[in-house]
PDBQT receptor file of N, H, CA, C and O in Angstrom, charges set to zero:
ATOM      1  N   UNK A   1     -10.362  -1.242   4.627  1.00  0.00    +0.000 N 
ATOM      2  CA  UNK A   1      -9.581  -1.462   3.424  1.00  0.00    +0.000 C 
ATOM      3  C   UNK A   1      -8.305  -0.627   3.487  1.00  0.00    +0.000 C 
ATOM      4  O   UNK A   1      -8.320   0.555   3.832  1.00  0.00    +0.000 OA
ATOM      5  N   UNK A   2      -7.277  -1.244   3.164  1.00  0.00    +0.000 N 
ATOM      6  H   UNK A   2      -7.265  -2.204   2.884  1.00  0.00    +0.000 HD
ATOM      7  CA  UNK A   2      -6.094  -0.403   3.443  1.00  0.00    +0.000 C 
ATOM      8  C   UNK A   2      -5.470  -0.088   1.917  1.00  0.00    +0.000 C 
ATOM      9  O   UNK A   2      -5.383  -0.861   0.963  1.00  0.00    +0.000 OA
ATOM     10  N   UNK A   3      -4.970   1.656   2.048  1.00  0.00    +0.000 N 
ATOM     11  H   UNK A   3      -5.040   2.283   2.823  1.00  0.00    +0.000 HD
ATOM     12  CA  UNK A   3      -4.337   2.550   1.059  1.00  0.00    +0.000 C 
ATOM     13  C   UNK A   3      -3.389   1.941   1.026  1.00  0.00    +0.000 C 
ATOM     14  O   UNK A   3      -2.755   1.588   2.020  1.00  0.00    +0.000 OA
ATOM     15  N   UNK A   4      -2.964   1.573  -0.733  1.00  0.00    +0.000 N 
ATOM     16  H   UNK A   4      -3.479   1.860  -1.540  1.00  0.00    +0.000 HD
ATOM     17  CA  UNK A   4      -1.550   0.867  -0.785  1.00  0.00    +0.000 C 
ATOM     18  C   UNK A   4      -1.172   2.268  -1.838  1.00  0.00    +0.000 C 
ATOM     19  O   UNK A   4      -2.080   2.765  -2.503  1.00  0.00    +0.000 OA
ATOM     20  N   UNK A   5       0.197   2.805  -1.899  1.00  0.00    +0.000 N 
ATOM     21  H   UNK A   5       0.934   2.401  -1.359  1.00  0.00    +0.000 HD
ATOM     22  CA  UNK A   5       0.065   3.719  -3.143  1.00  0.00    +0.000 C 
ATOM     23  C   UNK A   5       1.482   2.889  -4.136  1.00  0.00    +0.000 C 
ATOM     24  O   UNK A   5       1.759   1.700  -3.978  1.00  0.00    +0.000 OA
ATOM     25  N   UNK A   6       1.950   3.473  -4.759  1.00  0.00    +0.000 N 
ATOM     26  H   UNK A   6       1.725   4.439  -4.887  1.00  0.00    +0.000 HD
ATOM     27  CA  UNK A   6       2.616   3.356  -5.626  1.00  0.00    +0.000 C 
ATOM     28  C   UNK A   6       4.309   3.828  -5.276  1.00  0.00    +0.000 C 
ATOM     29  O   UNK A   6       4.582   3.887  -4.077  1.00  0.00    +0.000 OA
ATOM     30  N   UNK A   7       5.345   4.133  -6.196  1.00  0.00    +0.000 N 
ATOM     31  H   UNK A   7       5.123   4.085  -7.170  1.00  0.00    +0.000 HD
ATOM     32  CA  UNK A   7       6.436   5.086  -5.564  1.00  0.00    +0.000 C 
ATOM     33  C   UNK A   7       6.423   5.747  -6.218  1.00  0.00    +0.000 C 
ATOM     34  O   UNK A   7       7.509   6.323  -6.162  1.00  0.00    +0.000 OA
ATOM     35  N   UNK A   8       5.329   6.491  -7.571  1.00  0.00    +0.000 N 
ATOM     36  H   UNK A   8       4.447   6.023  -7.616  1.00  0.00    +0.000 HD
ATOM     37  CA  UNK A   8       5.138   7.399  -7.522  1.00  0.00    +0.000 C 
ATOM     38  C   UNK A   8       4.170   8.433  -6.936  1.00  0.00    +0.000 C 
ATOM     39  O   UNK A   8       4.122   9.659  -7.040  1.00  0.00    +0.000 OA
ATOM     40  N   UNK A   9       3.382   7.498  -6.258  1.00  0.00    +0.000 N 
ATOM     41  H   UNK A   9       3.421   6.503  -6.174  1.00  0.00    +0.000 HD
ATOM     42  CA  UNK A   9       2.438   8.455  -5.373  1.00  0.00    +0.000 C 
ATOM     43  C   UNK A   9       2.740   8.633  -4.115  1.00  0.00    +0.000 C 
ATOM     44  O   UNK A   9       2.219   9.527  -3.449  1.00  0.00    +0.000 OA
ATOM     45  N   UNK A  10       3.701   7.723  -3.598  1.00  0.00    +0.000 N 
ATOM     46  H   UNK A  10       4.125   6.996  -4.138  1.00  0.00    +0.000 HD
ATOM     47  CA  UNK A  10       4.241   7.820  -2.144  1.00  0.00    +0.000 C 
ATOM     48  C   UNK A  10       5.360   9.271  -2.361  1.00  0.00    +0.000 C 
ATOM     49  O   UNK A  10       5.338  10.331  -1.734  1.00  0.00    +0.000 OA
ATOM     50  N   UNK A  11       6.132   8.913  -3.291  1.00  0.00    +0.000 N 
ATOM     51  H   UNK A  11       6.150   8.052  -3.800  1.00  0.00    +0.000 HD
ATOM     52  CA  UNK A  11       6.873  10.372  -3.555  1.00  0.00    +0.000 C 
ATOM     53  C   UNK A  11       6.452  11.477  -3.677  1.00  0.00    +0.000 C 
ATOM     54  O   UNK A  11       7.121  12.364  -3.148  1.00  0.00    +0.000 OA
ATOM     55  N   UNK A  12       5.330  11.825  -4.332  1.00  0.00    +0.000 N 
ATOM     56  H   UNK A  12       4.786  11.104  -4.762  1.00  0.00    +0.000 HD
ATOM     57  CA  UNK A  12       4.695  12.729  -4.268  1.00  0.00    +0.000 C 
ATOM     58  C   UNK A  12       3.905  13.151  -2.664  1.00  0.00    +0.000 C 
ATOM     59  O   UNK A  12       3.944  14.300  -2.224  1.00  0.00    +0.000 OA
ATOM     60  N   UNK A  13       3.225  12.019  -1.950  1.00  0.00    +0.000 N 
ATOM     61  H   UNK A  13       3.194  11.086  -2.308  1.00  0.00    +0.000 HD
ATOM     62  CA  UNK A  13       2.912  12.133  -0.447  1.00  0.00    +0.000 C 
ATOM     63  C   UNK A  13       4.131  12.835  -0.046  1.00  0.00    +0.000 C 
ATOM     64  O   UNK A  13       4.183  14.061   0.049  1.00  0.00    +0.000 OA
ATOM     65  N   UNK A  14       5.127  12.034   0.193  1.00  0.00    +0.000 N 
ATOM     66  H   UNK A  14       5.085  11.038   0.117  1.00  0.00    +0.000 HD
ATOM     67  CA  UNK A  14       6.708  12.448   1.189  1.00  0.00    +0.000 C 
ATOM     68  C   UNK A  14       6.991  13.786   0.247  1.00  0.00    +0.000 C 
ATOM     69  O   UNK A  14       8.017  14.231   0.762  1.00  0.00    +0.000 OA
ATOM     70  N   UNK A  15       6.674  14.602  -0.764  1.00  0.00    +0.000 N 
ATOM     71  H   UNK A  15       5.841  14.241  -1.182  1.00  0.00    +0.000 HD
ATOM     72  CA  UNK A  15       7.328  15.450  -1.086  1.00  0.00    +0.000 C 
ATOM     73  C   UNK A  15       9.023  14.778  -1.613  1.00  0.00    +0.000 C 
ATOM     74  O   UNK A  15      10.009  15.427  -1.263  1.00  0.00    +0.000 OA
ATOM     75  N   UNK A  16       9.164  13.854  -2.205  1.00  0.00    +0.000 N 
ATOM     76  H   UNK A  16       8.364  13.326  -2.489  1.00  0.00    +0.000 HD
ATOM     77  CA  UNK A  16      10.633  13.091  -2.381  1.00  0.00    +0.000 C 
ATOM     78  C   UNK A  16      10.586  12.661  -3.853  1.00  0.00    +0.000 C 
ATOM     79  O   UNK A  16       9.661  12.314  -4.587  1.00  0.00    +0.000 OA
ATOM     80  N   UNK A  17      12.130  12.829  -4.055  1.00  0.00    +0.000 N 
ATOM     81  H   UNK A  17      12.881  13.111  -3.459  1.00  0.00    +0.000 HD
ATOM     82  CA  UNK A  17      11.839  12.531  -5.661  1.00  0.00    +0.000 C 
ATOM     83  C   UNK A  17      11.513  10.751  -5.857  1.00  0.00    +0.000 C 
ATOM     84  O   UNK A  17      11.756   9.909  -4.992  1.00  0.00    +0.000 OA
ATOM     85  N   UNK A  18      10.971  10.507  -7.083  1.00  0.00    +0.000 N 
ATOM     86  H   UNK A  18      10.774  11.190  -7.785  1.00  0.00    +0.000 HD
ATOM     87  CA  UNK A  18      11.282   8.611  -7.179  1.00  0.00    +0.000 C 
ATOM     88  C   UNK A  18      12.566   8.353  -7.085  1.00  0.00    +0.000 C 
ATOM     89  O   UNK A  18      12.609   7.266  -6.509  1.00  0.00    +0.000 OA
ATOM     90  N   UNK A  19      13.688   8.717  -7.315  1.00  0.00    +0.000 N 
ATOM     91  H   UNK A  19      13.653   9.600  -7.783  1.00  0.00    +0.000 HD
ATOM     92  CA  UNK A  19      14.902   7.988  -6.665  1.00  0.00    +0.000 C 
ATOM     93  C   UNK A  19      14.942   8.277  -5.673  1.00  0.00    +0.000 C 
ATOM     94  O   UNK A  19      15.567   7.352  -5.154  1.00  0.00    +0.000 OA
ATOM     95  N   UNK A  20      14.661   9.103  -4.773  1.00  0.00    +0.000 N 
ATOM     96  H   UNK A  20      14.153   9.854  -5.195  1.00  0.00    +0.000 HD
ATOM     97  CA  UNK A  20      15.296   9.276  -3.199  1.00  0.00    +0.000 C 
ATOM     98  C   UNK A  20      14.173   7.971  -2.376  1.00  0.00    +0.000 C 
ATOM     99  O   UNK A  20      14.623   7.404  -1.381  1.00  0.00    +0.000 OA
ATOM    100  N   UNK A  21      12.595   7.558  -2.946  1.00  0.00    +0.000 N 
ATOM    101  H   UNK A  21      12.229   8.018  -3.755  1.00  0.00    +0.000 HD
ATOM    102  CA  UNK A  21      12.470   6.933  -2.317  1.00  0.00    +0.000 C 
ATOM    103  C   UNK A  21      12.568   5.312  -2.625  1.00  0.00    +0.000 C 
ATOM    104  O   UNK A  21      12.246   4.370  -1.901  1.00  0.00    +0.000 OA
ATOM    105  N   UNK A  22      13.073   5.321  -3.831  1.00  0.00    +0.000 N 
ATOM    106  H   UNK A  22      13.334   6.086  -4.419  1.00  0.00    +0.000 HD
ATOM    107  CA  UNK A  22      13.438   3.959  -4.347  1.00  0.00    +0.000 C 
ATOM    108  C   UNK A  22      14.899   3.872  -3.574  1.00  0.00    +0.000 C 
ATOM    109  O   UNK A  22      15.323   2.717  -3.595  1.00  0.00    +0.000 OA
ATOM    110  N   UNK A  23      15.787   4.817  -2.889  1.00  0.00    +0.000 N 
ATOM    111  H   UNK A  23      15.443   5.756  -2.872  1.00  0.00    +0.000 HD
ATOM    112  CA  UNK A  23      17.323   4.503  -2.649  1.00  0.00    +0.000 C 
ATOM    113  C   UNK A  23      16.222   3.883  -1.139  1.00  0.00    +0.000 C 
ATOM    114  O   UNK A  23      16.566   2.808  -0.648  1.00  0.00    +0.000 OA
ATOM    115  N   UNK A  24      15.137   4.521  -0.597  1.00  0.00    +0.000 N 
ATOM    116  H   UNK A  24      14.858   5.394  -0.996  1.00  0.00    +0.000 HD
ATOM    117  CA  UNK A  24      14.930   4.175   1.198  1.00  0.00    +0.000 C 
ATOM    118  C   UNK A  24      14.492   2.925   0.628  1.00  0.00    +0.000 C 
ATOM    119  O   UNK A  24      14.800   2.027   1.411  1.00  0.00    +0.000 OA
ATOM    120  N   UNK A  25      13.942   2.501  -0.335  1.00  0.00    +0.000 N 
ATOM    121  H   UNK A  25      13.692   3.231  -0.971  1.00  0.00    +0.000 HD
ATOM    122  CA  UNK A  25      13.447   1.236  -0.557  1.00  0.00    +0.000 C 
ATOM    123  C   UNK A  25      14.554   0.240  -0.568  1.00  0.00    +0.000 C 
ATOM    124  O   UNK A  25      14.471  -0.751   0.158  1.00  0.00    +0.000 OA
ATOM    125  N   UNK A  26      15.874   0.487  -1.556  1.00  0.00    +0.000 N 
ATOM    126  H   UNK A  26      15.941   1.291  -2.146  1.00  0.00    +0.000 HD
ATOM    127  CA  UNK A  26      16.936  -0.223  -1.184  1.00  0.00    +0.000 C 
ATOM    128  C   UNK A  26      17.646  -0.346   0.169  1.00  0.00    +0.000 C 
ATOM    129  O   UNK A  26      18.006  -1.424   0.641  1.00  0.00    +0.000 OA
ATOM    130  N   UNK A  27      17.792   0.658   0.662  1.00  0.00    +0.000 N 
ATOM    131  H   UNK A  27      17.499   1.535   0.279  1.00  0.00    +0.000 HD
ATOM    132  CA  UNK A  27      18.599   0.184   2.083  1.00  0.00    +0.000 C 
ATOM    133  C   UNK A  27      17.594   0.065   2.668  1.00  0.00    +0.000 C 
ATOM    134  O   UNK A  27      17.702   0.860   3.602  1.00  0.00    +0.000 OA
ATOM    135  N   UNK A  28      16.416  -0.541   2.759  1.00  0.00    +0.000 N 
ATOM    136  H   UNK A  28      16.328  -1.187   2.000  1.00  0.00    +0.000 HD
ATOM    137  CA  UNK A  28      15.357  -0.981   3.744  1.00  0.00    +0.000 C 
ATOM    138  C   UNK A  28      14.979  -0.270   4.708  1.00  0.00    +0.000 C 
ATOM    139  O   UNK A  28      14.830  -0.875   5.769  1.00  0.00    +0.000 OA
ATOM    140  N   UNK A  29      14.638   1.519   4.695  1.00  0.00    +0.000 N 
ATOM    141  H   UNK A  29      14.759   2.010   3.833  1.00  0.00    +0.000 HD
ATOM    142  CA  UNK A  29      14.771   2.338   5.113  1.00  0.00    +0.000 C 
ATOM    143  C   UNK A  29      13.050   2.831   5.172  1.00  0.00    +0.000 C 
ATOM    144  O   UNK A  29      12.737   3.790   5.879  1.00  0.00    +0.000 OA
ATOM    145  N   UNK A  30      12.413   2.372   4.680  1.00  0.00    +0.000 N 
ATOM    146  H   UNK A  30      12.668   1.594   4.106  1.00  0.00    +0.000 HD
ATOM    147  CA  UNK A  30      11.219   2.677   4.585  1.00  0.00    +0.000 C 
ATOM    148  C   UNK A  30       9.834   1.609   4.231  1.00  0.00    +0.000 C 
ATOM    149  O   UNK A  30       9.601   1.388   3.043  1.00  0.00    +0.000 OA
ATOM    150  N   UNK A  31       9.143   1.114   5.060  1.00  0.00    +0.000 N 
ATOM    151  H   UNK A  31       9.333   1.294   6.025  1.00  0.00    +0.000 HD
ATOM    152  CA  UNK A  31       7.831   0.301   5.083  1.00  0.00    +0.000 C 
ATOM    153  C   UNK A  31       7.131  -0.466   3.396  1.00  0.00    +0.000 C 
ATOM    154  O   UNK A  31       6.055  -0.141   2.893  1.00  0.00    +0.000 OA
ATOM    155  N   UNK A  32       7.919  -1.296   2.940  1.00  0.00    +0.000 N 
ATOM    156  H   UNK A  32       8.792  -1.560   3.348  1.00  0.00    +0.000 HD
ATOM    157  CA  UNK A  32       7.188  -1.672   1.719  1.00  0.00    +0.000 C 
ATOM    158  C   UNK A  32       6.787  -2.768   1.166  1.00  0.00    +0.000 C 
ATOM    159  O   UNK A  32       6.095  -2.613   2.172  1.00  0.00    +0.000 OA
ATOM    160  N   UNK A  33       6.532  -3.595   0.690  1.00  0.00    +0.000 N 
ATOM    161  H   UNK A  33       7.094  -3.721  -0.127  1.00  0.00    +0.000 HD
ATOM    162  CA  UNK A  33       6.323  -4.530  -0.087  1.00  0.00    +0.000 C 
ATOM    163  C   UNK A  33       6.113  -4.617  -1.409  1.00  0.00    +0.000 C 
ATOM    164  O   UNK A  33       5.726  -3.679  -2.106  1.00  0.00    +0.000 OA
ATOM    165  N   UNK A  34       6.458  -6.193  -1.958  1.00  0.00    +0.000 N 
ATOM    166  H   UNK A  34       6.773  -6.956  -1.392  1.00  0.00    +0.000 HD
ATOM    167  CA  UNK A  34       6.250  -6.130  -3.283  1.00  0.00    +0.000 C 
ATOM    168  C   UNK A  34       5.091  -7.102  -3.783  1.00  0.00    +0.000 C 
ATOM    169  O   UNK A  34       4.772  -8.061  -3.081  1.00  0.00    +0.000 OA
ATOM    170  N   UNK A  35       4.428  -6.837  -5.065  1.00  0.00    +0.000 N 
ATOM    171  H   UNK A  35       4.687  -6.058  -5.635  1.00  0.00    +0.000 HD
ATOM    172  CA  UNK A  35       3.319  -7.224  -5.605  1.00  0.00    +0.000 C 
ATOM    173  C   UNK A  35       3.814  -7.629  -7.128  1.00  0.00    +0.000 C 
ATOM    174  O   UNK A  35       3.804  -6.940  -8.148  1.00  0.00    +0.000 OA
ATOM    175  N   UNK A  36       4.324  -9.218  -6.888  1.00  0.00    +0.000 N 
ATOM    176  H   UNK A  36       4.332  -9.777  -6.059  1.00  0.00    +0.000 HD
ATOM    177  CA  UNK A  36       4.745  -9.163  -8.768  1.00  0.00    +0.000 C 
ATOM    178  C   UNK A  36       5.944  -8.448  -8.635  1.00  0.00    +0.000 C 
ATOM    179  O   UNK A  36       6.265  -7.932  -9.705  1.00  0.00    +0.000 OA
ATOM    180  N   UNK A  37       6.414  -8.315  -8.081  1.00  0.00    +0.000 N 
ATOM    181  H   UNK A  37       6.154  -8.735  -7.212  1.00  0.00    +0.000 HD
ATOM    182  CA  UNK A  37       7.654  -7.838  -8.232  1.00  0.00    +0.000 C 
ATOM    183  C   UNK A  37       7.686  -5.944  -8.162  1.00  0.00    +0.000 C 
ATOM    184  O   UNK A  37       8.702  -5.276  -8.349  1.00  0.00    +0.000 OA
ATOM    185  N   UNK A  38       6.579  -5.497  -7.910  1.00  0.00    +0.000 N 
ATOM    186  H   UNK A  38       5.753  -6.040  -7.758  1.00  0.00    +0.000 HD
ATOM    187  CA  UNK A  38       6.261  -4.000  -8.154  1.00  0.00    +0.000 C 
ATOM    188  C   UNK A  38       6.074  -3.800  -6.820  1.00  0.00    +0.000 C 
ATOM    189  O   UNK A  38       5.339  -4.529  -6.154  1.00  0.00    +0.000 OA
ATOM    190  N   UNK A  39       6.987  -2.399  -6.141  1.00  0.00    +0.000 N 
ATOM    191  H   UNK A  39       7.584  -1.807  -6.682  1.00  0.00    +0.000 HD
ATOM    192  CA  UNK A  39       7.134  -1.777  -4.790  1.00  0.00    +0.000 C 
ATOM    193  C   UNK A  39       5.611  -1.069  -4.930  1.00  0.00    +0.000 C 
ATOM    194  O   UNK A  39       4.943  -0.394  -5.713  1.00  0.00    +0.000 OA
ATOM    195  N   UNK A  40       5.541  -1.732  -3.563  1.00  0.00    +0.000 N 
ATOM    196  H   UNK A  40       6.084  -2.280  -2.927  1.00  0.00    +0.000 HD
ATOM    197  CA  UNK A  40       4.356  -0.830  -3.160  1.00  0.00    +0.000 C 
ATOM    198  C   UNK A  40       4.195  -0.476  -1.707  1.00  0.00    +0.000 C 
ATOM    199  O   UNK A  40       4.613  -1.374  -0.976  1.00  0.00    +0.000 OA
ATOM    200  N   UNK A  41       3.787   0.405  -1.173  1.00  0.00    +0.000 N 
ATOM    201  H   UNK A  41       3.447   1.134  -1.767  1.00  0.00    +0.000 HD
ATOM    202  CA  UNK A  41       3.688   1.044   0.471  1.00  0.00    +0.000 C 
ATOM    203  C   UNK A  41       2.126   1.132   0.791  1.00  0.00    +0.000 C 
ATOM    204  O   UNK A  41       1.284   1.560   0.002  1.00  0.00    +0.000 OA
ATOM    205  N   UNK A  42       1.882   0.659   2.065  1.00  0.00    +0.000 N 
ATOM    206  H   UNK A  42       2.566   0.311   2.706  1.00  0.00    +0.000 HD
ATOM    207  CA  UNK A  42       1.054   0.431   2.833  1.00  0.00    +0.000 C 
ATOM    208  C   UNK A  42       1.399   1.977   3.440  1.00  0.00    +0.000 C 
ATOM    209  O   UNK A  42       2.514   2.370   3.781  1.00  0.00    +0.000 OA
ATOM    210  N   UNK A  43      -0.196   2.941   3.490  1.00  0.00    +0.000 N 
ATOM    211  H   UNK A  43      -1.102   2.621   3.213  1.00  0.00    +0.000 HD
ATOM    212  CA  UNK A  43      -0.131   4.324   3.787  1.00  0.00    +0.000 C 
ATOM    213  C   UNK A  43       0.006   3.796   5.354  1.00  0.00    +0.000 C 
ATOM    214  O   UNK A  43       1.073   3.952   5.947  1.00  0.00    +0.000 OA
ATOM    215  N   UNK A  44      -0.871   3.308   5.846  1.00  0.00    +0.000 N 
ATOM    216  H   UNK A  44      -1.738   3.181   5.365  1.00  0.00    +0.000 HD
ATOM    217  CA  UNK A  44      -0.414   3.465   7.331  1.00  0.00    +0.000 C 
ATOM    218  C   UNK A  44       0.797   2.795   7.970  1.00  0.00    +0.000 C 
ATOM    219  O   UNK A  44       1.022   3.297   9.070  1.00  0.00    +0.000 OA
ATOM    220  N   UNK A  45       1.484   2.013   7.706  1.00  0.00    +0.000 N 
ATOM    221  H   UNK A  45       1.300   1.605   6.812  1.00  0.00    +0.000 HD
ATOM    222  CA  UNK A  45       2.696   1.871   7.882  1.00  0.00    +0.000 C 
ATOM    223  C   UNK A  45       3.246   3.047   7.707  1.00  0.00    +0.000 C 
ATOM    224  O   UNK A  45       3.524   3.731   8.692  1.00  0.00    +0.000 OA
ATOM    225  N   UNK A  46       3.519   3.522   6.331  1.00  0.00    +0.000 N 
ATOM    226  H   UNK A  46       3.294   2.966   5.531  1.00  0.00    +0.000 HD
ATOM    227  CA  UNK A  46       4.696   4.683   6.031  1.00  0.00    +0.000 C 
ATOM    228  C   UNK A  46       4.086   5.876   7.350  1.00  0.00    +0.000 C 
ATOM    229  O   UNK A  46       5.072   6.099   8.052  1.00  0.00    +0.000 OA
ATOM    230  N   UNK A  47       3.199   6.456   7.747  1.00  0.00    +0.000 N 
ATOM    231  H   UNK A  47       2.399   6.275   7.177  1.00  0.00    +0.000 HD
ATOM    232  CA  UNK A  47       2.610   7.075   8.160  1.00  0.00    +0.000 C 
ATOM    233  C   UNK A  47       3.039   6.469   9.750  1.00  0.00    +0.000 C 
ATOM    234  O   UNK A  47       3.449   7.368  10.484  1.00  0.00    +0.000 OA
ATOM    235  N   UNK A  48       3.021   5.720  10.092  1.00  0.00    +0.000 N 
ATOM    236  H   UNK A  48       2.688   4.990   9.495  1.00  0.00    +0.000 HD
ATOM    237  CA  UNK A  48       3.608   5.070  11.184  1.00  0.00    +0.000 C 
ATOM    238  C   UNK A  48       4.986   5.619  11.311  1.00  0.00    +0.000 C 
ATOM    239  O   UNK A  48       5.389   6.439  12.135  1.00  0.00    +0.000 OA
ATOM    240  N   UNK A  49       5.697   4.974  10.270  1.00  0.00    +0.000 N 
ATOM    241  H   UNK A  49       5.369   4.308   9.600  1.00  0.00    +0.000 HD
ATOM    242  CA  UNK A  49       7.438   5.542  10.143  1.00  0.00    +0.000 C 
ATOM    243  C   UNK A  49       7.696   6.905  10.092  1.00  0.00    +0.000 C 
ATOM    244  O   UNK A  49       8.825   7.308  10.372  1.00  0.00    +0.000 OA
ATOM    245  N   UNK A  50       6.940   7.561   9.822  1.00  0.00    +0.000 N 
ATOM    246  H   UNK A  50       6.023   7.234   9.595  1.00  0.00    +0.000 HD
ATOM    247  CA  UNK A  50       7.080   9.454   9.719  1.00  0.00    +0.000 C 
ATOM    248  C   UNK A  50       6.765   9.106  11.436  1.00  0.00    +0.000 C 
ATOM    249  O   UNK A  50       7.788   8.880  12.083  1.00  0.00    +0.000 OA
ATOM    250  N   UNK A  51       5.641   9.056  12.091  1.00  0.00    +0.000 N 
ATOM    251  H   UNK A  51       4.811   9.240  11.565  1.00  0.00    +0.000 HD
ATOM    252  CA  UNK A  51       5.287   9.429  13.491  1.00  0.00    +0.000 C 
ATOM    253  C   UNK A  51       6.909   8.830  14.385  1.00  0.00    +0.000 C 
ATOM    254  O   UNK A  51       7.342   9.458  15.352  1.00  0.00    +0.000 OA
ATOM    255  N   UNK A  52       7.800   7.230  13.700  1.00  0.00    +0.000 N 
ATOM    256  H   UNK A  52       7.448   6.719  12.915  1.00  0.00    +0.000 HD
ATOM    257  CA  UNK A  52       8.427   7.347  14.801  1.00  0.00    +0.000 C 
ATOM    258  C   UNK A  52      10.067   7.841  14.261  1.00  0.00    +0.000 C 
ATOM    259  O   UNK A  52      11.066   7.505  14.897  1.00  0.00    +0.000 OA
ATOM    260  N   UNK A  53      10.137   8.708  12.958  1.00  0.00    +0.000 N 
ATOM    261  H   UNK A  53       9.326   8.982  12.441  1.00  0.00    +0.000 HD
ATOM    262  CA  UNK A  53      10.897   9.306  12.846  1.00  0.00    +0.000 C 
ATOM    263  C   UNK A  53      10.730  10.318  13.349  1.00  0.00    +0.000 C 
ATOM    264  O   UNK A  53      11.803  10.428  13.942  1.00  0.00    +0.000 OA
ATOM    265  N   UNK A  54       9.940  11.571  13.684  1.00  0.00    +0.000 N 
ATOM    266  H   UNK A  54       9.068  11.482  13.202  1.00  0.00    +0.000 HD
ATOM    267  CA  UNK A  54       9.256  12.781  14.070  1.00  0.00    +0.000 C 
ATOM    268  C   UNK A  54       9.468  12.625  16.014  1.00  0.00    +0.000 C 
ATOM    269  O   UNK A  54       9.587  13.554  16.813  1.00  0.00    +0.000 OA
ATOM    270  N   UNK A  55       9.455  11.289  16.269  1.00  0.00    +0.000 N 
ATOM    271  H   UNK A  55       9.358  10.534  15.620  1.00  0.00    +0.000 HD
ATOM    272  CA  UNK A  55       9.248  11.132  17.695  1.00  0.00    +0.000 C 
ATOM    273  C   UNK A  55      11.307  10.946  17.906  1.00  0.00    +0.000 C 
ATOM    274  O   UNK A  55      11.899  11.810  18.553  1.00  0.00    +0.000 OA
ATOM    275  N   UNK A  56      11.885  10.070  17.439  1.00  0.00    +0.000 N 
ATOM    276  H   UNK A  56      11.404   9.369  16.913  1.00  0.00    +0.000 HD
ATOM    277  CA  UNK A  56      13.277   9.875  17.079  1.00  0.00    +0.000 C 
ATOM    278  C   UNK A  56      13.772  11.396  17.167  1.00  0.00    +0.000 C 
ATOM    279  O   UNK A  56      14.537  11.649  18.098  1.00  0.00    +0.000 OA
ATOM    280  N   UNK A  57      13.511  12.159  16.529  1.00  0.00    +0.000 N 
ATOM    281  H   UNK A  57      12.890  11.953  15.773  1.00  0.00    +0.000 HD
ATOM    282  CA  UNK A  57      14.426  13.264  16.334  1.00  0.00    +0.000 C 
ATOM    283  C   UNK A  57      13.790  14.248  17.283  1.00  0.00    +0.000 C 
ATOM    284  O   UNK A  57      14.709  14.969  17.671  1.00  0.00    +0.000 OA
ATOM    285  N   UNK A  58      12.721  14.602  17.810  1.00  0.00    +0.000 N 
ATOM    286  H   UNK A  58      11.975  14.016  17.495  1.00  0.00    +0.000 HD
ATOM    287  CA  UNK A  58      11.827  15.395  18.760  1.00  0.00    +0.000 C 
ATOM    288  C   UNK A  58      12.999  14.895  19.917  1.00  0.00    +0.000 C 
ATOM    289  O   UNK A  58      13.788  15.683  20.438  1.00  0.00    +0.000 OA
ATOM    290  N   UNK A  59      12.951  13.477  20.199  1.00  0.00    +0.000 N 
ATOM    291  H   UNK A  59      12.310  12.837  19.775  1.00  0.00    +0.000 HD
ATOM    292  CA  UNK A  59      13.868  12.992  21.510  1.00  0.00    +0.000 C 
ATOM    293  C   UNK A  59      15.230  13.909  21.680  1.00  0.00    +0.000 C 
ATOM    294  O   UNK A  59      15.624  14.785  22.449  1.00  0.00    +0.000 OA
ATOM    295  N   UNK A  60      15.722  13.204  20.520  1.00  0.00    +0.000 N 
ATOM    296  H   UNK A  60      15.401  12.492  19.895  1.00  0.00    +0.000 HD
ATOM    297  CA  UNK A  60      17.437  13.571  20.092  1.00  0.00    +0.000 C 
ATOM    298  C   UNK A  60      17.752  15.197  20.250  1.00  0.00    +0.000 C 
ATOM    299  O   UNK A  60      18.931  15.529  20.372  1.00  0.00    +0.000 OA
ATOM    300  N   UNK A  61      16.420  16.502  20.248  1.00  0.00    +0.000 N 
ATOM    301  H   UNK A  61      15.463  16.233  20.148  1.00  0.00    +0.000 HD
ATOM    302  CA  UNK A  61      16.456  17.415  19.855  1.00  0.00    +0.000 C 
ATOM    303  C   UNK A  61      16.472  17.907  21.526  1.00  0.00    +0.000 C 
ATOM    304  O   UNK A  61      16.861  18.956  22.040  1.00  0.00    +0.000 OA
ATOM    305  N   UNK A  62      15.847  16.613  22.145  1.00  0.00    +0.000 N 
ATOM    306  H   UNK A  62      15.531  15.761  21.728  1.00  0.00    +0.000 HD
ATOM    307  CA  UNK A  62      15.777  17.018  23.937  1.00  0.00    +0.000 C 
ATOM    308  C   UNK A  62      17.053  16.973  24.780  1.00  0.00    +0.000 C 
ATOM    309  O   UNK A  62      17.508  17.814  25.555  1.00  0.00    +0.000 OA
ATOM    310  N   UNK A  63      17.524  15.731  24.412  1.00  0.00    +0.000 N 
ATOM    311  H   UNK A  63      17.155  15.047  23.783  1.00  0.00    +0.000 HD
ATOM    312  CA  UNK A  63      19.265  15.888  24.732  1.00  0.00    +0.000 C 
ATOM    313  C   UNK A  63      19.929  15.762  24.188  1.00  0.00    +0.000 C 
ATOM    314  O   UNK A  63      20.533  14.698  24.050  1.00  0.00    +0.000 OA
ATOM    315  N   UNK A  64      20.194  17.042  23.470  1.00  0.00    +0.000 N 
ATOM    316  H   UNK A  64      19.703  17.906  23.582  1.00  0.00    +0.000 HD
ATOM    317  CA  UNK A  64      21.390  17.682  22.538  1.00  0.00    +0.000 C 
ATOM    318  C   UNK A  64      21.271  18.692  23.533  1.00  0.00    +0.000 C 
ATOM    319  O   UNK A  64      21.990  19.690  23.488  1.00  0.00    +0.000 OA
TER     320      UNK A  64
């Protein structure tokens, strides 16, 4: 069964306010879908996107 949370519980996960992750929701910046018209995030997706942001910048941090 897969964790869907909310954007206020995903904000609270990411440590992010509800607008900072409603702006990643607008520029399509972050894993979501809608239900009825209500944003909602799939935990392992978002959790996916942290691992290949974390891997993205680990790289970038190798050749700099």
């Amino acid at each position: 069964m897969k964790t869907i949370y909310s954007v206020k519980e995903i904000s609270k996960y990411l440590n992010l306010s509800e607008s900072t992750v409603r702006t990643l929701v607008r520029e399509h910046k972050i894993p979501f879908f809608k239900i009825s018209g209500t944003i909602k995030f799939d935990l392992d997706k978002v959790n996916e996107w942290i691992d290949n942001k974390i891997k993205a910048e680990t790289e970038f941090n190798l050749f700099s």
